[in-house]
N, C-alpha and C positions, 0 to 999 in steps of 0.2 A: 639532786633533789631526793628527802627521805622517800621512801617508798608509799608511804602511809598518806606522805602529801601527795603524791602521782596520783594514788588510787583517789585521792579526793577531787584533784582538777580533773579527773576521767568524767566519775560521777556527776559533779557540776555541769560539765561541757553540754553531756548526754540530755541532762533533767531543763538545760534551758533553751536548746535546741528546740526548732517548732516543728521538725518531723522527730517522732519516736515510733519504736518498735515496738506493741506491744503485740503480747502473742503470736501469729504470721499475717497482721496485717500493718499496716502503714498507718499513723494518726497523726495529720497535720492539724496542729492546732490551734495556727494562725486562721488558717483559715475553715475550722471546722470540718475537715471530709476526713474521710476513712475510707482507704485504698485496699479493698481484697484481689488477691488473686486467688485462682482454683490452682492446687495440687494435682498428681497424677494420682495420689491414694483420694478416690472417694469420702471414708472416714474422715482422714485431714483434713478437707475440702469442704464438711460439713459441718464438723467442728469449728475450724473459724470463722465460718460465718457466721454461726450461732452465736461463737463468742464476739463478734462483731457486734452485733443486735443486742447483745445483753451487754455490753459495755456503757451502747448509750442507754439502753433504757436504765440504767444506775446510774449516770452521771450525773453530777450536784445542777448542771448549770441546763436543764429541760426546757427553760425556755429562752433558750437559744437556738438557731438553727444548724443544725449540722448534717450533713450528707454522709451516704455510702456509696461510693460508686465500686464496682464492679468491671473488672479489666474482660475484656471481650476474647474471650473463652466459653468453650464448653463447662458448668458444673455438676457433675454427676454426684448426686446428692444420696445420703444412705438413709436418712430421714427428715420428721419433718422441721423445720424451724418456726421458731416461737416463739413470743414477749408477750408482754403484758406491762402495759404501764406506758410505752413509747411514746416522745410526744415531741414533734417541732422538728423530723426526721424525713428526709429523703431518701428512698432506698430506686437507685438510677443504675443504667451502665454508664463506664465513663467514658467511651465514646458510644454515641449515640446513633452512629451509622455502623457499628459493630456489636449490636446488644449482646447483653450476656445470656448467655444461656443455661436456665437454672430444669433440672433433668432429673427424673425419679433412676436412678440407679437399678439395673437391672435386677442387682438381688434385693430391692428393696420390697420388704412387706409392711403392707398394711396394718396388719394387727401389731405386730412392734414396734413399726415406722415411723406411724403416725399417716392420717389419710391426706392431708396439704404438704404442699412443696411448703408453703408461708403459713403463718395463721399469727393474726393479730388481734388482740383481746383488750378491750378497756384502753384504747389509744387515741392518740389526739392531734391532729394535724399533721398527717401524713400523704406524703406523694411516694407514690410506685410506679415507677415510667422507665420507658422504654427497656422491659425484659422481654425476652421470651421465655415462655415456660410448656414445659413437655410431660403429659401422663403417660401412662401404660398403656391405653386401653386402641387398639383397632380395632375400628367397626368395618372394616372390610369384610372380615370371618362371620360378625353377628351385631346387628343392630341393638342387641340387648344391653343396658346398662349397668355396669360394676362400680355399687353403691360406693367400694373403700378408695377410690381412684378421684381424689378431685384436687382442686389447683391451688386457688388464694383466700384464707379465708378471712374475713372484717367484722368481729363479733361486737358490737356495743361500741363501735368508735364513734369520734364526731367529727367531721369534717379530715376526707379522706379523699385524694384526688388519683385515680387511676388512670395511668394517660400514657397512649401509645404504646402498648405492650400486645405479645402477641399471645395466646393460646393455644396449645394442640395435643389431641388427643385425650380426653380426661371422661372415663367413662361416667363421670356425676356430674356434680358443678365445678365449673372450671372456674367459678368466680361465686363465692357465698356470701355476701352481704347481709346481717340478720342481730339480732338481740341475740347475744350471746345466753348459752343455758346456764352459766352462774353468775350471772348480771343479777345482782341484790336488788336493783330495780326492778319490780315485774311490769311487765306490757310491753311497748315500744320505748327502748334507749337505742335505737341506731339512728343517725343525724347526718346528713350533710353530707354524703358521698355524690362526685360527683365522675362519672365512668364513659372518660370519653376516647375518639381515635383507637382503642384498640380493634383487635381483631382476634376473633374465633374460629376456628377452624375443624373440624371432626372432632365435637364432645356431645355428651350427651345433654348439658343444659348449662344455662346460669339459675341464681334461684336466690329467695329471700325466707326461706321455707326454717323456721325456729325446729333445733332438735328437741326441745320439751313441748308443753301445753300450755306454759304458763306466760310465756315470753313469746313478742311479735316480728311483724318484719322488718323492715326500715322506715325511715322517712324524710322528707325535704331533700331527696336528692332526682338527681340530674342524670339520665342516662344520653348521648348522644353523639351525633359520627362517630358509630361505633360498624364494624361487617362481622357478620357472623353466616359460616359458609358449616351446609353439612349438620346441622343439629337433629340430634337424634330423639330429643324429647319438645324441648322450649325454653324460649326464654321467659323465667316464669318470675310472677311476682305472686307471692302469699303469705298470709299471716294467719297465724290459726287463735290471735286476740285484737281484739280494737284495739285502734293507734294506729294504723299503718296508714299514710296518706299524702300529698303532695308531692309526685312524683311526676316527671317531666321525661316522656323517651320520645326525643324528637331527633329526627333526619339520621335517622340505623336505615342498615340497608339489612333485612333478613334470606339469603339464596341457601334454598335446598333443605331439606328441614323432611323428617320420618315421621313426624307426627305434627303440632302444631306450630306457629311462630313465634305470639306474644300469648303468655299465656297467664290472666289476672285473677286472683282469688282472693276476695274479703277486703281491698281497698275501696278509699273516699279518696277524692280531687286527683285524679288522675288522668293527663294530659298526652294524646298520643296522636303526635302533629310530623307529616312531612316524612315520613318512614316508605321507604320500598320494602314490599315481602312478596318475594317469590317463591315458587316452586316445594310447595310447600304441600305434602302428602295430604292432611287434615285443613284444621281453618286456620286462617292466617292471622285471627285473631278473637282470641276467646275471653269471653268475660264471664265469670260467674262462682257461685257456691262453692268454696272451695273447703275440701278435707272434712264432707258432712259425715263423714265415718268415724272419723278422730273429734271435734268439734263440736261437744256435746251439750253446750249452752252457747247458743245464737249470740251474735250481737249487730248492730247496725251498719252497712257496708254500700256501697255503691254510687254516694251521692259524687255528683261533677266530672261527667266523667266525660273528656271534649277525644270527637276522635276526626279527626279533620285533616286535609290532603294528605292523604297517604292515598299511594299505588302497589292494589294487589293483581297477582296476575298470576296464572297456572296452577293456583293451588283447589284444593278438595272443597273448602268452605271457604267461604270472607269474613265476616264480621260476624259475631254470636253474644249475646249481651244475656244472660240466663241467671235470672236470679230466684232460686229456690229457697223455701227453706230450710232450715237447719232440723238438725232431728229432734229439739224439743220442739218444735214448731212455730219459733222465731221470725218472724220474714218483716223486718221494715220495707216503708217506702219508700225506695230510695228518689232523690230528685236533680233535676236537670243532666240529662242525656243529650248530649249533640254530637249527631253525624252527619257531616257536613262535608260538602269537596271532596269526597273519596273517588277515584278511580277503583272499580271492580272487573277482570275482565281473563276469561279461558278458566273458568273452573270447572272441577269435574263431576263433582258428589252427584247421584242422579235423582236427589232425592232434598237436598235439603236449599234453602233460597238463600240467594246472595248474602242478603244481611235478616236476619233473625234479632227482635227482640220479645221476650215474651217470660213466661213461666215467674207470675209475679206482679204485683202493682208497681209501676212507673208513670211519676211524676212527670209534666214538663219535658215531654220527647220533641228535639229539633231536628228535622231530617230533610235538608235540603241541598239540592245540587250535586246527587252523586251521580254519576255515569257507571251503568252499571251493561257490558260487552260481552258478547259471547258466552252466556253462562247455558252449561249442557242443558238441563233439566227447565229452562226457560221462568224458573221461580226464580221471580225477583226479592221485593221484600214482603216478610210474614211478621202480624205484631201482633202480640197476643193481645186476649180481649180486655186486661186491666191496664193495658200501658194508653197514657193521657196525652196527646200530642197539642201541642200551642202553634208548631207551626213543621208545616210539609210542601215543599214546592221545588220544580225543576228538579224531580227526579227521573231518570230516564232508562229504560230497556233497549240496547241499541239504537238508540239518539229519537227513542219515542218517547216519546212525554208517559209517565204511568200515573193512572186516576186509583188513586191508593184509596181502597177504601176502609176507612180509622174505626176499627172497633169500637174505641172511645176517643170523644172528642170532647177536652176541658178547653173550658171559658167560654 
């Protein structure tokens, strides 16, 4: 056979085959997945995968589904990985009882690095399950937080399902969900995440907190069985422009925590059902004014906000609903508040009451049925004198009935 024709039946062979080699990973393209391994060179290691991620997000056929899976190894990563544009993409380990492990690389810096192991910008139906993911930062040494140090981040996507991954160590946000700062949209474009089954473990927070002014937090998504052990700030939701709203953290367990547990600033319709938060330094659950330093024209924030059987137990405060205003002197009114079925019980603060709503007009306050046990300072609930209650019943001080008496009482 001439030569010329060998080199031709090679090439044919190669290009109709349904696994190929591109770059150092695997592309079967029968069935859509992309097969990485980690290297023993870091660099190497970082590189394909980037060039994994950037293969699909340029490919003709985006809506189609195709997967990354990830061979169950260590990847020691020398920076951060990136796209823009991704869409109809799974990024998995490929076995699931051996996740991969994606690792800031020792010599990795920050200011050259890049601050995410991931960051994903302007993407569109994407799952990230079962990783683990590792920062730099031990809070054994110091409780204090290192802004450049954070994990996955989700800027302006829509419909994003985070599930079963693990977290550790990441001295910021180990998970950023948020309208991206060059999202040509302004206000809220984040949509549809939904962050369930993982787990956190020694970081400083998760957060929806925009790095501009101009741009919001998220919204319509679902946070839920999710554990977060050891948080060093909170799990925080904020926006520093209207839009941010319909949000669902239901049945998290929150243990351990240096400062608060859930922590809400500037949303509407906010849903916060069937959650344990223990041990928890500060309150285990704070609602209010958020970033009046930065947030220099008010906008309207607080309506719907149901918080119903959740169990708090050993922490500094319980519930905190504070709505101030803004520094132009902005303050709507926000409407329908229900606290309902909460178990409260071993707090410490000696000073401040179980559940707190106040600093503010409140519409339509429903507060019934909470059990509120063993709190030091014997302050049960305190409601400031513009919050409007419709209805207050069976609320109790170690299993006594409390004759609440309602600053204001509408209808």
């Amino acid at each position: 056979m001439p030569k010329q024709c060998l080199l031709f039946f090679i090439l044919m062979l190669f290009t109709t085959m349904p696994f190929t080699k591109i770059y150092a990973y695997e592309t079967d393209n029968k069935n859509n997945i992309i097969t990485v391994s980690p290297s023993n060179d870091p660099i190497a290691t970082t590189q394909d995968l980037q060039k994994a991620i950037t293969y699909l997000s340029g490919r003709p056929d985006t809506n189609q589904q195709w997967a990354i899976k990830l061979k169950p190894q260590k990847y020691f990563l020398t920076q951060q990985i990136s796209t823009t544009g991704l869409k109809n993409t799974t990024i998995t380990s490929f076995d699931a009882s051996q996740p991969a492990q994606l690792i800031k690389a020792p010599n990795w810096d920050s200011a050259k690095s890049g601050e995410y192991i991931l960051s994903l910008r302007m993407c569109d139906h994407i799952t990230i399950s079962n990783i683990e993911f590792y920062g730099q930062t031990d809070f054994s040494k110091s409780v204090n937080s290192f802004w450049p140090d954070q994990g996955v981040y989700i800027g302006s996507c829509n419909i994003v399902n985070i599930d079963s991954n693990k977290f550790y160590n990441f001295g910021n946000a180990a998970l950023r969900v948020v309208t991206d700062a060059k999202d040509p949209v302004k206000g809220v474009n984040s949509f549809k995440t939904h962050v369930t089954h993982n787990t956190f473990n020694n970081i400083y927070q998760t957060a929806t907190t925009a790095t501009d002014l101009v741009h919001g937090g998220t919204a319509q998504s679902t946070w839920d069985y999710n554990t977060f052990y050891n948080i060093r700030g909170s799990i925080k939701f904020a926006s520093r422009v209207e839009g941010a709203k319909h949000i669902e953290f239901f049945n998290n367990t929150i243990n351990g925590g240096d400062h608060f547990g859930l922590e809400v600033n500037n949303y509407n319709d906010f849903k916060i059902k069937g959650n344990t938060i223990k041990n928890i330094k500060d309150a285990a659950i704070t609602i209010y004014t958020g970033a009046a330093d930065i947030v220099k024209n008010g906008f309207p924030w607080g309506d719907d906000f149901i918080i119903t059987n959740n169990d708090i137990e050993k922490c500094g405060r319980g519930i905190r609903y504070s709505h101030e205003a803004f520094p132009d002197g902005s303050n709507n009114t926000p409407q329908n508040l229900v606290i309902n079925d909460n178990t409260v019980e071993n707090l410490s603060d000696p000073n401040t009451p179980a559940i707190f709503i106040g600093n503010g007009v409140i519409d339509n306050l429903q507060m019934n049925n909470n059990q509120l046990l063993s709190i030091t300072n014997k302050k049960a609930i305190e409601l400031g004198k513009d919050v409007h209650i419709i209805n207050a019943q069976n609320n109790t001080l170690d299993k006594t009935m409390l004759q609440l008496t309602l600053p204001a009482i509408s209808k």
